[in-house]
C-alpha positions in Angstrom: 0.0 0.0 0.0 0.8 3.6 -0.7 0.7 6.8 0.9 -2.0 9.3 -0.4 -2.6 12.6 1.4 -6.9 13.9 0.7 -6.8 17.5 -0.4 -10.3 17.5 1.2 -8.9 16.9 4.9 -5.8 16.7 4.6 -4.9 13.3 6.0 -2.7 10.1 4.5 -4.8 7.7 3.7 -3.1 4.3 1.8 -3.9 3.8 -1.7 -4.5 0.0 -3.0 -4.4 -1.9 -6.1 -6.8 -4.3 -6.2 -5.4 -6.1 -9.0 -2.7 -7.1 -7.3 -3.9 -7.3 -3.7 -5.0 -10.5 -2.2 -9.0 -10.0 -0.9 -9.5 -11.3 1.8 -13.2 -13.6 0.9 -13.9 -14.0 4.8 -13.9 -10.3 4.8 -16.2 -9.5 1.7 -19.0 -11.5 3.5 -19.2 -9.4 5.9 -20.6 -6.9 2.9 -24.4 -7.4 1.8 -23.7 -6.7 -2.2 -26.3 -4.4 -2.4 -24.1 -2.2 -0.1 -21.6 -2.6 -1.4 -22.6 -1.4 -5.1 -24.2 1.5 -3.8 -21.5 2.8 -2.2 -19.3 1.4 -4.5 -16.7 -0.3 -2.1 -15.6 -3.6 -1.3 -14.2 -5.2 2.0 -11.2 -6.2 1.4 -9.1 -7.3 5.1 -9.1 -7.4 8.1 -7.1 -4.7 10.4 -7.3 -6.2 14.1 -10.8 -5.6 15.2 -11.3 -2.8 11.5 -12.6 -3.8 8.6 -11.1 -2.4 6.4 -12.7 -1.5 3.0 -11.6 0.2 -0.5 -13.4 3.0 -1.4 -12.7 6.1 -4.5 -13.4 8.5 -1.5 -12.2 7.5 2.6 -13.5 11.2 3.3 -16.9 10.8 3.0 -17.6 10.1 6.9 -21.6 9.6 6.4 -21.0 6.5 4.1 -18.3 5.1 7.0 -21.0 5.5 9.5 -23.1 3.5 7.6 -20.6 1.2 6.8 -19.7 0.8 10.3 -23.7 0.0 10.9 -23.9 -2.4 8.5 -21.1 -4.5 9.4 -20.9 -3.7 12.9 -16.9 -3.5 12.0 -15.1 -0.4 12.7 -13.9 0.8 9.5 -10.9 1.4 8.1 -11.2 3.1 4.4 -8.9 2.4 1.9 -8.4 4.3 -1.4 -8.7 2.4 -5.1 -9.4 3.1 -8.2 -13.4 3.3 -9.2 -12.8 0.6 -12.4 -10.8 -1.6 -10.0 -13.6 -1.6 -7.3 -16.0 -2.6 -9.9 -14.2 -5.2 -11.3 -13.7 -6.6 -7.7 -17.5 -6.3 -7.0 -18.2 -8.3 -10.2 -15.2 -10.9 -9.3 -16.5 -11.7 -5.7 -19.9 -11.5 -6.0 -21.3 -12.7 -9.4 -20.6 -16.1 -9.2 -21.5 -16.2 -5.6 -25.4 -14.6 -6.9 -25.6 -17.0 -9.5 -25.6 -20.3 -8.0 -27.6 -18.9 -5.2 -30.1 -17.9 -7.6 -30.3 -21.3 -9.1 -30.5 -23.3 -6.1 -33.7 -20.8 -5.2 -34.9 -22.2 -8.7 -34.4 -25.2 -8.2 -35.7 -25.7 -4.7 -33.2 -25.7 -1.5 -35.0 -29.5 -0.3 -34.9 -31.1 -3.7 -31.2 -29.9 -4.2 -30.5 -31.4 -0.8 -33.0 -34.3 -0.1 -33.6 -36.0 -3.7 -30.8 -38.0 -4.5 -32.6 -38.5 -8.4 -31.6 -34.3 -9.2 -28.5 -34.6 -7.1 -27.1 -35.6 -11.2 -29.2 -32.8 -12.2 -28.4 -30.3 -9.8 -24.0 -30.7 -10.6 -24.4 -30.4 -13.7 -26.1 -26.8 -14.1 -23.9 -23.7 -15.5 -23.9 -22.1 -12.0 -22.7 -25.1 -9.7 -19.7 -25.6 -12.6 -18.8 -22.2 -12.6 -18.1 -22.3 -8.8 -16.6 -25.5 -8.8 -14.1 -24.1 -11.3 -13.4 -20.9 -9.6 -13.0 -22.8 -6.6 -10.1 -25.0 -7.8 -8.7 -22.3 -10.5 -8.5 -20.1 -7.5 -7.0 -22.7 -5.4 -3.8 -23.3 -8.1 -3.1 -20.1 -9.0 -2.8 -19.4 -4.8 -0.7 -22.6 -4.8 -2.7 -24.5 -2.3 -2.1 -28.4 -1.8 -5.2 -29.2 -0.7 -8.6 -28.0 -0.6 -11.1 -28.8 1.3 -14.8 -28.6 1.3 -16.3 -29.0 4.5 -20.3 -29.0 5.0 -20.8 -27.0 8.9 -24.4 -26.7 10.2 -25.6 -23.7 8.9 -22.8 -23.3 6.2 -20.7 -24.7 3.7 -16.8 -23.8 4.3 -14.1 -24.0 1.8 -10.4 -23.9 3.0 -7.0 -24.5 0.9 -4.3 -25.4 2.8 -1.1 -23.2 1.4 2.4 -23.9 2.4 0.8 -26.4 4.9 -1.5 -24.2 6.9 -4.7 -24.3 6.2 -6.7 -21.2 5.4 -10.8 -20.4 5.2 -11.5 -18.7 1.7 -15.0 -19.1 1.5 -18.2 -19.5 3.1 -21.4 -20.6 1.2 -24.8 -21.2 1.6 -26.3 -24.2 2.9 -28.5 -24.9 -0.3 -25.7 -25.3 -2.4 -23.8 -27.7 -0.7 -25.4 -30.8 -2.5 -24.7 -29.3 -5.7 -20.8 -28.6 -5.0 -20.2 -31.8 -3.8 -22.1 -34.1 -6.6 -20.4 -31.9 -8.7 -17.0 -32.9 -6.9 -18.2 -36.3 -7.4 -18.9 -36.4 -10.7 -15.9 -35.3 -11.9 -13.8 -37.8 -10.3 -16.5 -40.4 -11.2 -17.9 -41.4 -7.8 -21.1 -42.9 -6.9 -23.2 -39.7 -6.0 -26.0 -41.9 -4.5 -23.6 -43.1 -2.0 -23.4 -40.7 0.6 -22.9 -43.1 3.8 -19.1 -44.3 3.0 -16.2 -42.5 2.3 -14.9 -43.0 -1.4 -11.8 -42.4 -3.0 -11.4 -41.1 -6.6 -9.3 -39.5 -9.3 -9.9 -36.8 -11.7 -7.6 -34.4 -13.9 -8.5 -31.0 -15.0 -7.1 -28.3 -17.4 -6.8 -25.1 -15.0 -4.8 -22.2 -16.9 -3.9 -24.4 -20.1 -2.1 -26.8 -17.5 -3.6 -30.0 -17.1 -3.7 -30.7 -13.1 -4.4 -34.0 -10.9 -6.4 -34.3 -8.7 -6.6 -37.0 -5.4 -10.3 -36.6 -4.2 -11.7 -38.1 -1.2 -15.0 -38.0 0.7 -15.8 -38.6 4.0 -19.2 -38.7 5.8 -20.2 -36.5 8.7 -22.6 -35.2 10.8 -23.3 -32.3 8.7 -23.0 -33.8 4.8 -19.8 -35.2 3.3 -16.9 -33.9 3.6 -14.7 -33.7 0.4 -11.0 -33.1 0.1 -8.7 -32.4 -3.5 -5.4 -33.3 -3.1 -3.7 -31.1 -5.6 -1.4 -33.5 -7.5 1.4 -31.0 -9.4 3.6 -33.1 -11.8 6.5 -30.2 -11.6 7.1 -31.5 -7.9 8.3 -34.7 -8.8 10.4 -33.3 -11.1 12.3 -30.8 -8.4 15.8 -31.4 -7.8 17.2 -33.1 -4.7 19.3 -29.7 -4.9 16.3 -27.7 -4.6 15.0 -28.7 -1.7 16.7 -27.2 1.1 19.1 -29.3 2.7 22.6 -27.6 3.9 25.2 -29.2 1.8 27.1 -31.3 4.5 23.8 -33.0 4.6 23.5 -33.5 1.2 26.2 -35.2 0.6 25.9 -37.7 3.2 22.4 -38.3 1.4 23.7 -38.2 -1.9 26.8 -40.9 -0.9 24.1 -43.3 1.0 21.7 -43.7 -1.9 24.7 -44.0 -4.7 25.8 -47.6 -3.0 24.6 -50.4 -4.7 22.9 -51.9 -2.2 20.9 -50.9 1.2 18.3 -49.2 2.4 17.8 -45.7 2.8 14.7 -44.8 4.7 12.6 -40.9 4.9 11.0 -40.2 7.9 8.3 -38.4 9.0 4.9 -37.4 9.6 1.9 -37.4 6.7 2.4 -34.1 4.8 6.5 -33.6 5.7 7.6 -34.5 1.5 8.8 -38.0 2.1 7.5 -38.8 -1.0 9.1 -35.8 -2.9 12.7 -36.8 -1.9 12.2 -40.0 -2.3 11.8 -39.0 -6.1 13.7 -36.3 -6.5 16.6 -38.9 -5.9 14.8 -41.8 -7.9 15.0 -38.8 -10.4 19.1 -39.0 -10.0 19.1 -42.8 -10.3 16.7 -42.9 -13.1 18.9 -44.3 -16.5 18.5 -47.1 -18.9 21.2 -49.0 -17.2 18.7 -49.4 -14.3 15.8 -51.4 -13.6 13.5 -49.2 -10.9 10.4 -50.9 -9.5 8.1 -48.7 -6.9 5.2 -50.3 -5.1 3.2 -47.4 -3.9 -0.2 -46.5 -2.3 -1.3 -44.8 -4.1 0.4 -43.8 -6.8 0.0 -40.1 -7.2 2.8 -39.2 -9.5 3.4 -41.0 -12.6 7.5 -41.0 -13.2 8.5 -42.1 -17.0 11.2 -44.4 -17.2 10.4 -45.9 -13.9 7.9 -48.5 -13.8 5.4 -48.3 -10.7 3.0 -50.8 -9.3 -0.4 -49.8 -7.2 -1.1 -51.9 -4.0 -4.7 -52.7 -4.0 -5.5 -54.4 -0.9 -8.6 -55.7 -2.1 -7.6 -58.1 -4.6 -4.8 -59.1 -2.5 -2.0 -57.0 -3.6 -0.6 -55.7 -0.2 3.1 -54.2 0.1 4.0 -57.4 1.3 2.9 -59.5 -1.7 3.9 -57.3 -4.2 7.8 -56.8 -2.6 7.8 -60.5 -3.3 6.7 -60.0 -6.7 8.6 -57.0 -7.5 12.1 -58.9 -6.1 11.4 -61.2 -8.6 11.6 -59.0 -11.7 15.4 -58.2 -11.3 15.5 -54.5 -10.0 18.0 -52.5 -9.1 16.3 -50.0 -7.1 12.8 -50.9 -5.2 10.8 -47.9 -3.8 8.5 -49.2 -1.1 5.9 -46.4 -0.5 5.9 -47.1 3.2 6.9 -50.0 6.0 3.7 -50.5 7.6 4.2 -54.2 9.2 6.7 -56.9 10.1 6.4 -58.8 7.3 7.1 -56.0 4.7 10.1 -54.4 6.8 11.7 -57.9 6.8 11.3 -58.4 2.8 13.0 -55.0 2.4 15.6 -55.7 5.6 16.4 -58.5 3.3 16.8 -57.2 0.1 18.3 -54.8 1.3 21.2 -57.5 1.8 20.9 -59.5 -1.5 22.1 -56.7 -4.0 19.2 -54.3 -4.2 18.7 -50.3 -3.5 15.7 -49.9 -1.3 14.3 -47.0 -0.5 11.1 -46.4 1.7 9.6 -44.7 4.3 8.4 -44.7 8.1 6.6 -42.8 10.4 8.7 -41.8 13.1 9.6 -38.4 15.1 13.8 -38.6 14.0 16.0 -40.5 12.5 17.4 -42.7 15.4 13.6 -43.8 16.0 13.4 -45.4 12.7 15.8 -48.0 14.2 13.9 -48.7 17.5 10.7 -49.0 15.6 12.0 -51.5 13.4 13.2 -53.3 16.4 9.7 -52.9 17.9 8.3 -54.6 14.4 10.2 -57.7 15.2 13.3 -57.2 12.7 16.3 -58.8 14.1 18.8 -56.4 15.5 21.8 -57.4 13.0 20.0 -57.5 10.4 18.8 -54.2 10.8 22.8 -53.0 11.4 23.6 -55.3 8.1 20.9 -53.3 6.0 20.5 -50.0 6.6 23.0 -47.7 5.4 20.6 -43.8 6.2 17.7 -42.5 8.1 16.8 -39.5 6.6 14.1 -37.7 8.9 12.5 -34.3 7.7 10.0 -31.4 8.2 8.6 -29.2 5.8 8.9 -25.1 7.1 7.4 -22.1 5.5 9.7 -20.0 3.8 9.9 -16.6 4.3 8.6 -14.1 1.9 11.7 -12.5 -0.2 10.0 -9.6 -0.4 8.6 -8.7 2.9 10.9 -10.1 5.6 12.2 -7.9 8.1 15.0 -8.4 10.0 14.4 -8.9 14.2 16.5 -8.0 16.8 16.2 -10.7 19.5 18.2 -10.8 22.5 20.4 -14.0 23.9 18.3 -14.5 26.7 15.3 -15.0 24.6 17.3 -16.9 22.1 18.4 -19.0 24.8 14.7 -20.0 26.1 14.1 -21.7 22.8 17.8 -23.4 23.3 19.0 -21.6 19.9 22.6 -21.3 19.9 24.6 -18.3 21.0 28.0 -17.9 20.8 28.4 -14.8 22.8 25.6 -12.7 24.9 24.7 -10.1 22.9 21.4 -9.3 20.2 21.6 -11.1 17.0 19.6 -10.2 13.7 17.8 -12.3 12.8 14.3 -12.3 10.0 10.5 -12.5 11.2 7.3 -12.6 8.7 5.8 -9.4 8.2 2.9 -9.9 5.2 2.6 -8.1 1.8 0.5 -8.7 -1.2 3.0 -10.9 -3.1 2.7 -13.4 -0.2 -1.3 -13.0 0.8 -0.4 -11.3 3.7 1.0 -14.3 5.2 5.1 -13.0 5.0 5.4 -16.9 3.9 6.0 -18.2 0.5 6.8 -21.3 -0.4 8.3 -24.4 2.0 11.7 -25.6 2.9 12.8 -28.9 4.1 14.5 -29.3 7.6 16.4 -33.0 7.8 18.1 -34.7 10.0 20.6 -37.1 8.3 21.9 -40.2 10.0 23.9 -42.6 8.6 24.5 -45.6 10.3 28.4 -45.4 11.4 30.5 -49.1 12.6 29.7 -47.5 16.4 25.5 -47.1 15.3 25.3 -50.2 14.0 26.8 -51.6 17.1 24.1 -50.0 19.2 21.8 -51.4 16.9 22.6 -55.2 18.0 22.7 -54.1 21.3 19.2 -53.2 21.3 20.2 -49.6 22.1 17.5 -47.1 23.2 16.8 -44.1 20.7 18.0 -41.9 22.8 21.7 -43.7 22.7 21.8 -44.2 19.3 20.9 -40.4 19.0 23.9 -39.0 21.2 26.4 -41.2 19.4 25.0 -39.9 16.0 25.4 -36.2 17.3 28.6 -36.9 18.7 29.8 -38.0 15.3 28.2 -34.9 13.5 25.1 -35.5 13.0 22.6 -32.3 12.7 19.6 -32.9 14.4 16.1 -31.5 13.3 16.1 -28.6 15.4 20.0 -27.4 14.8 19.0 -28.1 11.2 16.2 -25.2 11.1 18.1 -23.1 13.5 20.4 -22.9 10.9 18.5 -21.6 8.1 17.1 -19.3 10.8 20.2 -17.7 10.8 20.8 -17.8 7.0 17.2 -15.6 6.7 15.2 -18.6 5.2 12.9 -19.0 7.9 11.9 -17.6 11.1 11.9 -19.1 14.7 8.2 -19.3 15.2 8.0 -21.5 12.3 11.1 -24.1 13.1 9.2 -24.2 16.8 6.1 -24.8 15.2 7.2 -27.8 12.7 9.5 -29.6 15.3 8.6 -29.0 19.2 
C-alpha cells in the first residue's frame, strides 16, 4: 500500500491496487452486495478488530457511519481506483449470486433431499462455474489441498497453502449438494452413495495446465466432507538440490543412496515430503542401465522411465505381496511407498542385503527412532545393522517471503529459552514474517525442508545389536556430526530462510 494525502482533509490515507492485492473472501462476507454497489466499495481485510474496505473516497464520513452499521466493524477506508472496485464487486460477488439464484430455482430440499436431481443439480452452468473458480483459484494461490467441509448452517471452503490451512469461502447451505455431486462427478464417484467414504481421481485443465487431482470424501454429521489433493507433476520433477538441505547433509544423502545396495529410509509425519525426496533422488538414479520398480499406495505421480506398481488391498496386492513379486523381476532400485508391518520391513531388511537399493519410508519423530521402531516390528537387530546404510528424517517449514521479511532484533536470553545457539551474549539479527500482497499477507512463501541425516556409522550399527534405546543411538549420531532436526532449522534461521516461530512450530 501507498501513501496518499486527501486534499479535502488533509490526511494520509493508503492507496490499493486491487489487482494485485490478495482480498480477503472471509472479509467480503461481511458486505451485503447491495451495499456494497451503492457505495461502491468492497471489503477487502481485516485490520485487528477494522474492517477495512476500499473506497474512490475515505473522506466521505456519512458512508463510514453506515458502513460501520452495517457491518458492525469499525472501518478502516482504503483508497482504489473506481474501475478496479467494480471489477472486484463483479469478481466476488457474481458467481456467488448466481448459484444462489439457481438453487432458489431449483428448490433448497430437492437440491439437498432427492438423490434422483443430485445428477441434475452438478451439472447446471452455475454449480460448474463455482466449482471451477473454486479449484482455479485454489492453483493459481498454490494450495495443496482443498477442502470442502459442509458445517451446520454453512458450507466452508479452505486451501491449505504452504501447509496451513486457510478459510477462503463461506457458502450457503442450499448449495452444498450441488458442490459436492459436482465434486463427485468429476472424479466419477457414486453420487448416490453418501454413507461411506470413497476415493477417486480426476484431472482438470486449469490455466492451459492440465492438473491431478486425489479426491476423497468422507461422511459427517453435517454432509460429506470432500477433500482435493492437488497432484502437481513439476514437484516430482524438483531437484534433490532444490530442496533445502545444507550441503554437508546433502552429501551424506547423496553418498548413501549412490551404493549399490541398502536401504535408505525418509522419515516423517503425513504431509512432511517424504515422498518428494524419495523421487527427486529416484529422479538422480533414473537411466536405462537401471531397472526401478516402486510399489506405492497410491500412486500419485506418474515417473516415466520408472515402472510403478499400485497396492490394492482388495484383490490381494498388499506391500508385502507385491515386494515379493517386485524382487522377482530383477531391480536394481525398489521404492517401497511405506513400512507398515513386520512382514514388509523384513522383505525389504532382506533385500536390502541380496544386492538391491531400497528406498522407503516410516513414520517416526527422527531418524534414530526409525531404528527402534524396526526393532519394535520384530526385525532382528543385525540384520537391521547389516541393511540400513541412512535414516533421513524431515520437516517441511514455510519459507519466508523474499520480499517482505524484516530483519528482528532478538536478545540471547530470549534466544536462549528456545535453546537456539549463541556464541556470545549479545542481540543477534535475525528475519521474522511481516505480510505483503505478493505473499497474501501471510510473510510466507513457499516451504523448505528441515532434515536430520543419520547414517549408520560401525559405532551405530553396534548400538543397533545391542538393542540400544533411541535416545543412545541419537547421542552417538550427534557426537559423530550428525545435525539434528532442530539445529538443522536453527540454521536456516540464521541464514534468513525461515523464522523461529516457524522451526518451533514444525519440530517441538
Amino acid at each position: 500500500m501507498i501513501k496518499e494525502k486527501s486534499k479535502k482533509t488533509g490526511e494520509d490515507y493508503d492507496t490499493v491496487d486491487l489487482g494485485e492485492y490478495h482480498i480477503n473472501p472471509s472479509a467480503v462476507t461481511a458486505l451485503p452486495e447491495i451495499f456494497a454497489r451503492r457505495y461502491n466499495a468492497i471489503p477487502i481485510d481485516f485490520d485487528e478488530q477494522k474492517l477495512v474496505i476500499a473506497m474512490v473516497d475515505p473522506t466521505n464520513v456519512l458512508v463510514l457511519d453506515d458502513l460501520s452499521m452495517i457491518t458492525g466493524f469499525e472501518i478502516k477506508p482504503v483508497v482504489a481506483s473506481k474501475s478496479n472496485i467494480t471489477k472486484a464487486l463483479n469478481r466476488y460477488y457474481r458467481a456467488m449470486d448466481a448459484v444462489k439464484n439457481e438453487v432458489i430455482n431449483l428448490g433448497a430440499d430437492d437440491a439437498r433431499t432427492q438423490i434422483s436431481n443430485l445428477k441434475e443439480v452438478s451439472e447446471e452452468a452455475p454449480v460448474i462455474k463455482l466449482v471451477k473458480i473454486i479449484i482455479t483459484r485454489a492453483i493459481n494461490e498454490r494450495a495443496s489441498d482443498i477442502h470442502i467441509e459442509p458445517q451446520e448452517k454453512d458450507l466452508r471452503v479452505r486451501y491449505r497453502i504452504d501447509g496451513v490451512l486457510h478459510e477462503v469461502m463461506r457458502s450457503p447451505k442450499q448449495i452444498q449438494a450441488g458442490i459436492i455431486s459436482r465434486i463427485k462427478v468429476m472424479a466419477g464417484l457414486d453420487i448416490a452413495e453418501t454413507r461411506i467414504p470413497q476415493d477417486g481421481h480426476c484431472n482438470l485443465n486449469v490455466g492451459g495446465k492440465v492438473i491431478d487431482f486425489r479426491v476423497a470424501t468422507l461422511p459427517t454429521i453435517y454432509g460429506e466432507r470432500v477433500v482435493l489433493r492437488v497432484l502437481r507433476k513439476e514437484s516430482v520433477l524438483i531437484d534433490l538440490d532444490d530442496l533445502g538441505f545444507l550441503p554437508e547433509s546433502l552429501s551424506k544423502f547423496k553418498n548413501s543412496f549412490s551404493k549399490p545396495y541398502g536401504a535408505v529410509l525418509v522419515t516423517g509425519p503425513t504431509g512432511s515430503g517424504k515422498s518428494t525426496t524419495l523421487y527427486a533422488a529416484l529422479n538422480i538414479l533414473n537411466n536405462t542401465a537401471k531397472n526401478i520398480i516402486t510399489i506405492e499406495d497410491p500412486v500419485e505421480y506418474r515417473l516415466p522411465g520408472i515402472n510403478q506398481i499400485q497396492v490394492n488391498p482388495k484383490s490381494g496386492l498388499t506391500f508385502s505381496k507385491g515386494l515379493r513379486a517386485v524382487l522377482r523381476a530383477s531391480p536394481d532400485v525398489v521404492m517401497v511407498g511405506e513400512i507398515r508391518d513386520r512382514e514388509a520391513a523384513q522383505i525389504a531388511m532382506e533385500a536390502a542385503l541380496t544386492g538391491h537399493l531400497v528406498m522407503s519410508t516410516m513414520h517416526t519423530n527422527d531418524a534414530p527412532g526409525a531404528i527402534t521402531r524396526l526393532t519394535e516390528m520384530g526385525i532382528a537387530s543385525f540384520l537391521i545393522a547389516s541393511a540400513v546404510e541412512c535414516v533421513l528424517a524431515q520437516r517441511l517449514a514455510r519459507r519466508l517471503c523474499p520480499d517482505c521479511k524484516e530483519e528482528h532484533n532478538i536478545s540471547s536470553e530470549a534466544l536462549a529459552r528456545a535453546n537456539f545457539p549463541v556464541e556470545n551474549k549479545r542481540k543477534i539479527t535475525i528475519y521474522k514474517a511481516k505480510g505483503c500482497p505478493k505473499c497474501n499477507g501471510t510473510g510466507y512463501k513457499g516451504r523448505v525442508g528441515i532434515y536430520e541425516v543419520m547414517v549408520l556409522s560401525e559405532s551405530i550399527k553396534k548400538l543397533c545389536i545391542e538393542r540400544a534405546t533411541a535416545d543412545e543411538i541419537k547421542r552417538t549420531a550427534i557426537a559423530e556430526g550428525m545435525k539434528t532436526l532442530r539445529q538443522d532449522g536453527f540454521e536456516k534461521v540464521k541464514l534468513g530462510i525461515t523464522s523461529l516461530e516457524e522451526v518451533m512450530r514444525v519440530i517441538v
